[in-house]
N, C-alpha and C positions, 0 to 999 in steps of 0.2 A: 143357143137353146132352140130346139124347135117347138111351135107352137101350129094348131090352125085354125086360120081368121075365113071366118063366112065376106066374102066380100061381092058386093050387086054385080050383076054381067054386064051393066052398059059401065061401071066405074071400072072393072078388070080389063075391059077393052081400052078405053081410056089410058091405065095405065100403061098397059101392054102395048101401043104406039108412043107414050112418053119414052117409056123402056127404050124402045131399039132405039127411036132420034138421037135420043143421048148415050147408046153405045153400053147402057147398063142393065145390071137384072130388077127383076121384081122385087127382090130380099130389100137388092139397097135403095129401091123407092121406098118402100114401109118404114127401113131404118132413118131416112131421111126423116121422112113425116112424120113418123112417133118421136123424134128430136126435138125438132121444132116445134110441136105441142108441148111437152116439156118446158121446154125455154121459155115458150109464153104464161104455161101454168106459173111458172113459178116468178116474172116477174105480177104478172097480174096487169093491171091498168097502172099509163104512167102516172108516176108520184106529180099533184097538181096544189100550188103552193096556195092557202087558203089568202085571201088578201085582207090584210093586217093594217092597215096603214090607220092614222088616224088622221080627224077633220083638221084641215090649215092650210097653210100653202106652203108647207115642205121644211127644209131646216129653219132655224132665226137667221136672220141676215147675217148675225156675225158668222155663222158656220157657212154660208153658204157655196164659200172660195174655201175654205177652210180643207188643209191636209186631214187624212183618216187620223194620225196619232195624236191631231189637236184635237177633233172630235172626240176618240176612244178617252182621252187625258179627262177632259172635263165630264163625259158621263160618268168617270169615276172618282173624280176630286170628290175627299172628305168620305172615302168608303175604304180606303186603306188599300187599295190597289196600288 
């Protein structure tokens, strides 16, 4: 489809030496960088995991060599797991 973009003379000049370095045209600078914004739109800011943890000093002793399926076992004993 074609469209036309107003774009400033000192950034079309800019382009326009990125262009030839790399052997490509103007279309497929744009097409690059309307992608790339894209990509960023839509993941947003990385996902940053809230910290959860509570006050102690970490498992009880008995867990703390302990395998995941001893641990996973007992946080579900008497819950029908």
């Amino acid at each position: 489809m074609k469209t036309t973009v107003e774009i400033s003379d000192p950034l079309l000049r800019e382009i326009g030496k990125l262009a030839a370095c790399e052997g490509v045209t103007l279309r497929i600078l744009v097409d690059r960088g309307l992608r790339r914004v894209v990509v960023e739109a839509g993941h947003g800011t990385a996902f940053k995991l809230r910290r959860a943890s509570f006050k102690g000093d970490g498992l009880q002793t008995a867990f703390r060599r302990a395998s995941w399926d001893r641990v996973r076992d007992a946080a579900y004993k008497n819950r029908g797991g």
